[in-house]
C-alpha positions, 0 to 999 in steps of 0.5 A: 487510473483505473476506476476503483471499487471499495469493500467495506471491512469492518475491523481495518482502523484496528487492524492498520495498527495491529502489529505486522503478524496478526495483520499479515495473517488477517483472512484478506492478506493472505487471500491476497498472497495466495492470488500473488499479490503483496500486502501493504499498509501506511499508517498515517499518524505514525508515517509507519510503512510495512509491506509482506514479505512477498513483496520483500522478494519481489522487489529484491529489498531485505526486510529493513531494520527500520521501517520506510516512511512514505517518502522512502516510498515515493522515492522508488515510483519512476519519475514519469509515474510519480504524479499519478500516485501522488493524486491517488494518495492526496485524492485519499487524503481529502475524502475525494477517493476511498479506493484506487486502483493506479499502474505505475513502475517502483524500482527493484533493489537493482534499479529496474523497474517493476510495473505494478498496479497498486490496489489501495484503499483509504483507512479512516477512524470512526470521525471518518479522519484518514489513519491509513492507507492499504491495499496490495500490489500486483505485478505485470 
């Protein structure tokens, strides 16, 4: 694992649950596109997940009727790479890591792999409780 740098922005608790075109439109988001990188956020509470359209094209997923949960997810990582994400999230979880930076492999709609590194930080309430995950991932 990469060793993770975490910025501060001020307003994400609200924006994790503000809805998928007001958040993709948010300054980061598209900053992040215009640098070829594909948006992604997890709301925790609601095992809501929703990704931009950059990454849809990518991946070679259509934008699906209802949205994938986490598992869904997890389920595309390679197998060989499945256990460093799982710590990346669970370290998140429990206040042990704030942002990471993790390469792993996700299945395209083919069934290749694409190799990605997932930038990511952890989303938390005013009590400092996890509400979300977000970042972006870059394709190698």
């Amino acid at each position: 694992m990469i060793a993770p740098r975490s910025v501060p922005v001020p307003d994400l608790p609200s924006r994790l649950h503000a809805s998928e075109d007001a958040w993709f439109d948010h300054p980061w988001c598209r900053a992040a596109q215009t640098a070829g990188l594909a948006a992604w956020r997890y709301d925790v509470v609601a095992d809501r997940l929703v990704w931009s359209e950059a990454l849809h094209a990518a991946l070679g997923y259509p934008a699906l009727p209802s949205t994938p949960t986490i598992r869904w997810w997890m389920s595309r990582v390679h197998p060989d790479d499945v256990a460093s994400v799982a710590r990346a999230y669970d370290a998140a979880s429990a206040h042990a890591l704030d942002g990471w930076a993790v390469p792993y492999r996700l299945r395209r709609s083919d069934g290749s792999y694409a190799a990605v590194t997932d930038f990511g930080t952890a989303v938390r309430d005013d009590s400092g409780e996890l509400v979300g995950l977000m970042g972006y991932l870059s394709f190698r």
